[in-house]
C-alpha positions in Angstrom: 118.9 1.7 205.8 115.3 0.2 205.3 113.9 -2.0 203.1 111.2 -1.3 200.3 108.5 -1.7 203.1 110.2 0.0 205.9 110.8 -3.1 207.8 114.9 -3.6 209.1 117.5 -4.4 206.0 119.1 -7.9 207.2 121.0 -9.6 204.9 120.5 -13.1 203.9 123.5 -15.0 205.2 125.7 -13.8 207.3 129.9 -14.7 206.4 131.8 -16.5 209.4 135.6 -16.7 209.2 138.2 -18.6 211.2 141.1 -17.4 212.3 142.8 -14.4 210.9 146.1 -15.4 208.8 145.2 -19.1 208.8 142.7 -18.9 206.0 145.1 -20.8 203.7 145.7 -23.8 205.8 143.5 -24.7 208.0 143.7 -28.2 208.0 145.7 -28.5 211.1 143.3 -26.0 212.9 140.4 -28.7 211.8 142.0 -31.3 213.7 142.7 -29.0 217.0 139.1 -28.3 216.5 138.0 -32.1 216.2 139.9 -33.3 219.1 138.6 -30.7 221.5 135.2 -31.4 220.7 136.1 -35.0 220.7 137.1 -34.6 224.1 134.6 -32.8 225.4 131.5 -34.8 224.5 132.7 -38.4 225.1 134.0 -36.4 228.8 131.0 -35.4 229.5 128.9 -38.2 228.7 131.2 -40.4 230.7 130.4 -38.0 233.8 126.4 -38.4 233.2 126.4 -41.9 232.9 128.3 -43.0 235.6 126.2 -40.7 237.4 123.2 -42.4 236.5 124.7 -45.9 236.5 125.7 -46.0 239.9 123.8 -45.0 243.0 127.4 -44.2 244.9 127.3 -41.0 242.9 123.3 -40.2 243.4 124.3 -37.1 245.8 124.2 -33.6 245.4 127.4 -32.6 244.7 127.0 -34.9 241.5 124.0 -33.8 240.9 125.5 -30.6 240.1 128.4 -32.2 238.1 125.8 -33.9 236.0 123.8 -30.0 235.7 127.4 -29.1 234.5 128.5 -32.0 231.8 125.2 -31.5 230.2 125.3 -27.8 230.2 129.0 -28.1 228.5 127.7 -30.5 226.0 124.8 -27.9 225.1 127.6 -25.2 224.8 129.8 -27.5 222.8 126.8 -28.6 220.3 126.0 -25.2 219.7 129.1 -24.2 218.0 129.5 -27.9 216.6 127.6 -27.0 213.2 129.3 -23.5 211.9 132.5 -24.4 213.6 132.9 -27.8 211.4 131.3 -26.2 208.3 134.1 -23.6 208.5 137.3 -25.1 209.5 136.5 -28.6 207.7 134.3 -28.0 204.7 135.4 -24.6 203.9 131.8 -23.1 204.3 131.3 -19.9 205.4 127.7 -18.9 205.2 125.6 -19.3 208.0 121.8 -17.9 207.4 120.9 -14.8 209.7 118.0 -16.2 211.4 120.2 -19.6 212.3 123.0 -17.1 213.3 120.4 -15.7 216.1 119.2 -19.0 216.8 123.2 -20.0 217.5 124.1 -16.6 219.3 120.9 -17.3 221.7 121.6 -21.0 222.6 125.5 -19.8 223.2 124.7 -17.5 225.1 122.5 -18.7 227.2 124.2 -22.5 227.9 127.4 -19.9 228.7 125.3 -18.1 232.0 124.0 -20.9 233.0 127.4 -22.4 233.2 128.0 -19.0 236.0 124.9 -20.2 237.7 125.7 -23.5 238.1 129.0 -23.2 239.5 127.4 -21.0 242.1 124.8 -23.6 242.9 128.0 -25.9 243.4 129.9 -23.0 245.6 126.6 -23.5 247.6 126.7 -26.9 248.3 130.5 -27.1 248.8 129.7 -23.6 251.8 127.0 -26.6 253.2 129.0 -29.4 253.5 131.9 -28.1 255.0 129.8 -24.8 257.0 126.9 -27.5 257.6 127.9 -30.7 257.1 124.8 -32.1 260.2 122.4 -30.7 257.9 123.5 -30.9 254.4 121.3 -33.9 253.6 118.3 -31.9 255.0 119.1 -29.1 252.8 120.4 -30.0 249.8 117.0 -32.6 248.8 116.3 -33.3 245.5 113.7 -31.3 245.3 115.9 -28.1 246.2 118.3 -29.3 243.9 115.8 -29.7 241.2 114.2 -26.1 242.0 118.0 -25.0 241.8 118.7 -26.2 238.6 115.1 -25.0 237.0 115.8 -21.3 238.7 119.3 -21.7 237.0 117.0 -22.5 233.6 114.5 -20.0 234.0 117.2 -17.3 234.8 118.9 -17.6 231.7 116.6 -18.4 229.3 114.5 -15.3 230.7 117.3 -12.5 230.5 118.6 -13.9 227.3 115.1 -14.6 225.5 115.1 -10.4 224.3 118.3 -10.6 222.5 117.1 -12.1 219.1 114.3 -9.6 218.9 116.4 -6.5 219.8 119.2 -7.4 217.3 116.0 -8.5 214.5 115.3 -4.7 215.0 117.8 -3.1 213.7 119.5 -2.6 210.1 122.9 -4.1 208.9 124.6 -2.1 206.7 128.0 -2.6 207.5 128.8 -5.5 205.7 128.1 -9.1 206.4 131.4 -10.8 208.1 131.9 -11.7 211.3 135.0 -11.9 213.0 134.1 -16.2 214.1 133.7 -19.6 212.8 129.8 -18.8 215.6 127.5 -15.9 216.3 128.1 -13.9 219.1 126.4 -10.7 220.4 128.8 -8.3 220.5 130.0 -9.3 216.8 126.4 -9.0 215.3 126.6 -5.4 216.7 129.8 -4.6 214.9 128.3 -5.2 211.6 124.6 -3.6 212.5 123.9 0.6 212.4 121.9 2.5 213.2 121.2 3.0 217.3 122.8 0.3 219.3 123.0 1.6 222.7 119.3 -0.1 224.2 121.4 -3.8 222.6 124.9 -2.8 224.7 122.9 -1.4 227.7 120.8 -4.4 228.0 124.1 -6.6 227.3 125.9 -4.7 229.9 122.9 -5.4 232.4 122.9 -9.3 231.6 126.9 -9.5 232.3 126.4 -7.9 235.7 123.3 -9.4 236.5 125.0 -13.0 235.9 128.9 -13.0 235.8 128.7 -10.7 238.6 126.5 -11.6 240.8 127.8 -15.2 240.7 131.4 -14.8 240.5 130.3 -12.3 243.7 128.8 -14.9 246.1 131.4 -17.5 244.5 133.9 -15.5 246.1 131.5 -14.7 249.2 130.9 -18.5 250.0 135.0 -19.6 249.5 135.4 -16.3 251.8 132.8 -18.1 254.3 134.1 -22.0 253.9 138.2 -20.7 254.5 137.1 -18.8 257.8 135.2 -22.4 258.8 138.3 -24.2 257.9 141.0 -22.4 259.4 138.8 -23.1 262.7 139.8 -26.5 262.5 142.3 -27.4 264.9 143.7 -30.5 262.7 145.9 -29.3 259.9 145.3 -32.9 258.5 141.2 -32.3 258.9 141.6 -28.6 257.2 144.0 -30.2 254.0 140.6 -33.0 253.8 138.5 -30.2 253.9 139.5 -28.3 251.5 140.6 -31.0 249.4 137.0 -31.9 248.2 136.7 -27.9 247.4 139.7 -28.3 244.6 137.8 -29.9 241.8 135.3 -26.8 241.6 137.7 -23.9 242.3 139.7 -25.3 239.3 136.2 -25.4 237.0 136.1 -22.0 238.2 139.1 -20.8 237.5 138.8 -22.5 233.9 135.5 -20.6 233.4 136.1 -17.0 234.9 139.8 -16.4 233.9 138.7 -16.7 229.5 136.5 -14.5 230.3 138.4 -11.6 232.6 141.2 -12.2 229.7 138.5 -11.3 226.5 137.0 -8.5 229.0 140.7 -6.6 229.5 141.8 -7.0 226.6 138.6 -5.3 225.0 139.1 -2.7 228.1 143.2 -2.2 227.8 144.2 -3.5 224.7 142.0 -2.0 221.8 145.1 -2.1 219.3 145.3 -6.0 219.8 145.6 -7.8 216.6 142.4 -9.6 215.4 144.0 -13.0 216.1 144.2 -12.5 220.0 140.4 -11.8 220.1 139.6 -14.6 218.0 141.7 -17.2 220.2 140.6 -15.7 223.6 136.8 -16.3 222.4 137.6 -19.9 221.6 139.5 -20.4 224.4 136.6 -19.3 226.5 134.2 -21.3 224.5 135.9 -24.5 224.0 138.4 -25.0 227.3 135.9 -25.4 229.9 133.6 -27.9 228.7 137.1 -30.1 227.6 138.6 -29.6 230.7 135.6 -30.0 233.6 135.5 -34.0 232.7 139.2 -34.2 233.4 139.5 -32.1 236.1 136.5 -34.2 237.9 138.2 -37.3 236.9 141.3 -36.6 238.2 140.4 -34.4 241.2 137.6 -36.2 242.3 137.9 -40.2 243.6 134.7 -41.4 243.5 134.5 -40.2 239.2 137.6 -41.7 239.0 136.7 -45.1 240.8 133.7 -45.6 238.4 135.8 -44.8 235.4 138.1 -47.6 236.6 135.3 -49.5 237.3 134.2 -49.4 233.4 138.0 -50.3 232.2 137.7 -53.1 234.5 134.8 -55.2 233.0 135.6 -54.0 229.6 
């Protein structure tokens, strides 16, 4: 369907909704809502400033912590707006240029969460692999060029997906199945051909998610065969030890989002609900949980925290 001048019908607004059967009361919803964004940005902004603040923590390895908290404050921010409007204010319009604005800055603050957690499997394979030259490699200038390549990855590979959903006609309705714009629910609402959108979506969730979650797995492969070279038992628990932290933030990242991908695969008769929840579970539980896992795994967060209590 085409507009008077042949350009792509789009509607005006687009209709977000929250979560299916809870349209009624929500209120208690609201507050689950509030509390894990709550969490998640006062977490996070902890972990930046005590980074900052003290120069104990001015090495890589929170260097990439920091690349994390403030990629998990962009991811949360960018929800933030339609998520409140919806669940606290009852507002369900969100217009369709904002809506690609939203999808694109979700999107791409969600990859770059894959490529920094690589860039931290990286520097945990140095430091236990190389530990006699992990200063020499892991500068701050690599770590810099790291974090830009990490940037310039995303934002490059997710820049098309605005334009290639502004091309095409929506003519199945207007609702969404979230409180936020995602791909994959634009294209259940758009007609016409889809398949260059899902090809090229398919291509960015290999060309990410797999490749990192590929030589995540390759460099833990790597930093076990070092470890269980160690003669000590006591030197291999130490060793791995400092690797717990990340392979929880990992595990927190990847498992949301092998849960949403088999149940799209396996489970096509799933009830609305369980795709809903799955999304925000992969949305909103790993920028809540990193600070705490970091805090509590990690001494030298959790010295600095104490640190604060202290002269407070």
């Amino acid at each position: 369907m085409r507009g008077l001048n042949g350009t792509p019908f789009q509607p005006a607004s687009l209709q977000l909704t929250g979560i299916p059967g809870m349209q009624t009361d929500q209120s208690w919803v609201a507050l689950i809502f509030c509390i894990l964004y709550l969490i998640s940005i006062i977490g996070n902004l902890i972990i930046l400033a005590l980074v900052f603040r003290h120069p104990a923590l001015h090495q890589p390895m929170y260097y990439f912590l920091s690349m994390l908290s403030l990629n998990d404050l962009g991811v949360s921010l960018s929800t933030l707006p339609t998520v409140l409007a919806t669940f606290c204010f009852n507002y369900h319009r969100v217009g369709f240029d904002a809506c690609l604005v939203q999808m694109f800055f979700i999107h791409t603050f969600s990859f770059m969460e894959s490529g920094i957690l690589l860039a931290m499997s990286f520097d945990r394979f140095v430091a236990i692999c190389d530990p006699l030259h992990y200063a020499t490699v892991l500068t701050n200038s690599c770590i810099m060029a790291m974090g830009l390549g990490i940037l310039t990855k995303s934002f490059t590979t997710l820049f098309p997906f605005p334009f290639l959903v502004k091309r095409l006609d929506f003519c199945k309705g207007n609702v969404l199945h979230h409180s936020y714009c995602l791909h994959p629910d634009l294209m259940k609402v758009a007609c016409g051909d889809t398949h260059v959108n899902n090809i090229y979506g398919l291509f960015v969730v290999i060309f990410t998610y797999g490749v990192d979650s590929t030589f995540i797995l390759l460099s833990y492969a790597l930093i076990l065969r070092t470890v269980l070279a160690i003669a000590s038992k006591e030197q291999q628990l130490k060793a791995l030890n400092t690797c717990m932290s990340h392979i929880c933030a990992v595990l927190v990242f990847y498992v949301p989002i092998i849960a949403v991908s088999m149940i799209h695969r396996f489970w096509k008769s799933a009830p609305p609900v369980v795709h809903v929840v799955m999304s925000n579970v992969y949305l909103f539980v790993p920028p809540m949980l990193n600070p705490i896992i970091y805090s509590v795994k990690t001494k030298e967060i959790r010295r600095g925290i104490l640190k604060v209590f202290h002269k407070s």
